[in-house]
C-alpha positions in Angstrom: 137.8 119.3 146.2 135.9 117.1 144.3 134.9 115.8 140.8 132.2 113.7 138.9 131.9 112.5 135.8 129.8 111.3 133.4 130.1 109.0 130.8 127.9 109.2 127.9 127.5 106.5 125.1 129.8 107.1 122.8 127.6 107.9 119.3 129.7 105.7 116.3 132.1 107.7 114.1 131.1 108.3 110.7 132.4 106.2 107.9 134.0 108.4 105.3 134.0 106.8 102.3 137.6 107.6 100.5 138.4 107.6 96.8 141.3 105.7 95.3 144.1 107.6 94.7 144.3 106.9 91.7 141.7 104.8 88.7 142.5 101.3 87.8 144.0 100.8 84.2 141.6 100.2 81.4 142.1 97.5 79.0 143.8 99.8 76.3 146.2 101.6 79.5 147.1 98.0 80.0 148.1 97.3 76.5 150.1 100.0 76.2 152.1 98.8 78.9 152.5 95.6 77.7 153.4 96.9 74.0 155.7 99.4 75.5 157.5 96.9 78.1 158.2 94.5 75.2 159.4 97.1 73.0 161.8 97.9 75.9 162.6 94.2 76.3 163.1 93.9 72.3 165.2 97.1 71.8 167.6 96.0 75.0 168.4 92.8 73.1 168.8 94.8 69.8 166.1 92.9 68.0 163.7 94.5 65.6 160.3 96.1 67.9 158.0 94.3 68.1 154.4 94.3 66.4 150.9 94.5 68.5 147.6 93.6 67.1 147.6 95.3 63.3 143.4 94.7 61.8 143.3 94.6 58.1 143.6 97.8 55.8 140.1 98.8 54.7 138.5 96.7 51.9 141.6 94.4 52.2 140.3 90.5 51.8 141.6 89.1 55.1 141.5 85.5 56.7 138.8 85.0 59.3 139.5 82.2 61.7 137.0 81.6 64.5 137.3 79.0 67.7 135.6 77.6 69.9 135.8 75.1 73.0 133.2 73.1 74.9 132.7 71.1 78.0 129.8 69.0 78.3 129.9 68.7 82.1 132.1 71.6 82.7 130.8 71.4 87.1 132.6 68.0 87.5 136.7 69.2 86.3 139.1 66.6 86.2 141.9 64.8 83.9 139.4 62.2 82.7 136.4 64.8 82.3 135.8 65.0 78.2 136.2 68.6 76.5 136.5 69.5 73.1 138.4 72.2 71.2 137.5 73.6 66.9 139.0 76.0 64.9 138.2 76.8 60.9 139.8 79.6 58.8 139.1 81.2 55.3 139.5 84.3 53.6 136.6 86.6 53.2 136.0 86.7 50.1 135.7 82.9 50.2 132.4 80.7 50.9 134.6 77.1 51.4 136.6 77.3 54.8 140.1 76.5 54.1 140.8 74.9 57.1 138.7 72.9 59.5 140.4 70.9 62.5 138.9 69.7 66.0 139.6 67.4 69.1 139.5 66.4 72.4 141.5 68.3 75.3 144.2 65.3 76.1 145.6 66.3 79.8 148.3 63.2 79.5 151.4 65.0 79.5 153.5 62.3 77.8 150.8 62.2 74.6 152.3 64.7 72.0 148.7 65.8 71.6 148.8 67.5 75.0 149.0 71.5 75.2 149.1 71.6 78.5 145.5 70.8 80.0 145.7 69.3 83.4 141.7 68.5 83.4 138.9 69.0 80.7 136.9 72.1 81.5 135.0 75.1 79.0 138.6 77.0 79.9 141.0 74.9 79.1 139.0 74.4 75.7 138.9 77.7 74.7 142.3 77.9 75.2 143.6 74.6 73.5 141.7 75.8 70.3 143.3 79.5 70.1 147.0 77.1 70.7 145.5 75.0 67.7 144.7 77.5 65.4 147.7 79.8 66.0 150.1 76.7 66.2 148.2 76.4 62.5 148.4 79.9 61.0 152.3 80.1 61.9 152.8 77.1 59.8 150.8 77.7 57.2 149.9 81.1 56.2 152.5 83.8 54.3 154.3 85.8 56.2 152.3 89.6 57.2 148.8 87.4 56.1 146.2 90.0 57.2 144.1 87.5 60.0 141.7 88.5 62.3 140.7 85.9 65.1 137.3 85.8 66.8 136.9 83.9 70.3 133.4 84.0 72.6 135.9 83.1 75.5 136.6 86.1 77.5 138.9 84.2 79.7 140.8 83.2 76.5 141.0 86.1 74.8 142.3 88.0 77.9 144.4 85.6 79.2 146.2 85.9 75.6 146.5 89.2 75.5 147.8 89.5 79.0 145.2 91.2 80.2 144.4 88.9 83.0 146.4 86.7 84.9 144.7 83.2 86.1 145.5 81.3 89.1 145.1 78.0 86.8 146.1 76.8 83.6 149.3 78.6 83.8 151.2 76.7 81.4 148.8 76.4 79.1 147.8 80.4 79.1 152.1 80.8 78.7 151.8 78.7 75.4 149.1 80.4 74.4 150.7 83.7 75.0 154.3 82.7 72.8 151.9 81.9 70.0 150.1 84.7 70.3 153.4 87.1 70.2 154.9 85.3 67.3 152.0 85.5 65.1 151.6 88.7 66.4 155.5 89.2 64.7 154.9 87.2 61.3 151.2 88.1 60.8 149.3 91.1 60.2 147.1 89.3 63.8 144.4 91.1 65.3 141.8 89.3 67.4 138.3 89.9 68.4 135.9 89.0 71.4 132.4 87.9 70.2 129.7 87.2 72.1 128.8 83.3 72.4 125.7 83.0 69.8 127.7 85.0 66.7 129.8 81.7 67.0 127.1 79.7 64.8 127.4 76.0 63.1 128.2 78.6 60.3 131.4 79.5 61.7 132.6 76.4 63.9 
C-alpha cells in the first residue's frame, strides 16, 4: 500500500480585525476618577471633600487670569536655552489688569527663582507661568474668589488637571498639580483651554 501527497501553498489566513473590549476613558470619565479617588483619599483622612473645578455663577463678575510661555528656539532644549513665562489677572468688569508679572524659566536649582525647569523649552514655560500665577492667586485673592484660568498650552493644562502623565518635567508638572488642588480648595478655580491666537497682546 501506498500513499502520495500533495502540498499546496498555503493561501494566508485572514486578519480579523478585533475590537477593544472595552472604550478608552474620555476626558470627563477621567475626571471623575480623579475627583472621586481624592474624595476617597480626603474622607479616609477625615478632612473636608474636596472641591473640583467650580466656573462662576451666571452674571457673577469673576477674575480672568490668562498665561502664556514662549521659547524662542524651542528645537535646541537645554539648561542654558532662554524661555520666557507671563501671567496678568483682572476682574471682568475691569479694563486695567490688576496684576501683570513675567520672567525667564531659571533651571538653576539653587536660585530661589527656580520651579523646577531642568532646560528652557515652550513646555516648561507654559508650565512655570500657570506655577506663577496660581503661586499668585493663593496669596493674594479672598478666599472662594470666583477665577477662571485660560492657557493655549494643551500640555499644560492637561498635565494639571492630571489628565496626562509626561515622561519629563515631572517635578515641575507635581508643583503645578499641588497648586492647582489647593486653589482648587480656597478658590471658586475653573480653568480653560484656548486656542493659541485668542491669547492676544490684549490679554498677555
Amino acid at each position: 500500500m501506498s500513499f502520495k501527497f500533495q502540498v499546496k501553498d498555503a493561501l494566508p489566513t485572514p486578519k480579523t480585525s478585533s475590537k477593544p473590549r472595552w472604550a478608552p476613558p474620555n476626558n470627563e470619565q477621567k475626571l471623575a476618577y480623579l475627583e472621586a479617588a481624592d474624595a476617597a483619599l480626603f474622607a479616609a483622612a477625615g478632612a473636608p471633600p474636596p472641591h473640583g473645578e467650580r466656573p462662576p455663577n451666571t452674571g457673577e463678575d469673576y477674575i480672568e487670569a490668562y498665561t502664556d510661555g514662549s521659547c524662542p528656539n524651542n528645537r535646541v532644549i537645554s539648561p542654558s536655552n532662554p524661555a520666557g513665562w507671563g501671567y496678568n489677572y483682572k476682574h471682568l468688569s475691569q479694563t486695567i489688569w490688576a496684576k501683570k508679572a513675567h520672567g525667564p524659566v531659571n533651571t538653576a536649582p539653587d536660585n530661589p527663582a527656580a520651579a523646577g525647569a531642568s532646560v528652557g523649552s515652550n513646555n516648561t514655560a507654559e508650565v512655570q507661568a500657570l506655577i506663577e500665577l496660581l503661586d499668585d492667586i493663593l496669596l493674594s485673592l479672598p478666599i472662594d474668589s470666583p477665577v477662571i484660568i485660560y492657557t493655549d498650552s494643551q500640555y499644560a493644562h492637561d498635565a494639571m488637571r492630571g489628565l496626562s502623565v509626561p515622561a519629563t518635567h515631572t517635578y515641575m508638572i507635581r508643583t503645578l498639580q499641588k497648586l492647582y488642588a489647593a486653589a482648587k480648595q480656597r478658590l471658586r478655580l475653573s480653568t480653560q483651554k484656548v486656542a493659541g491666537p485668542e491669547m492676544t497682546s490684549q490679554t498677555i
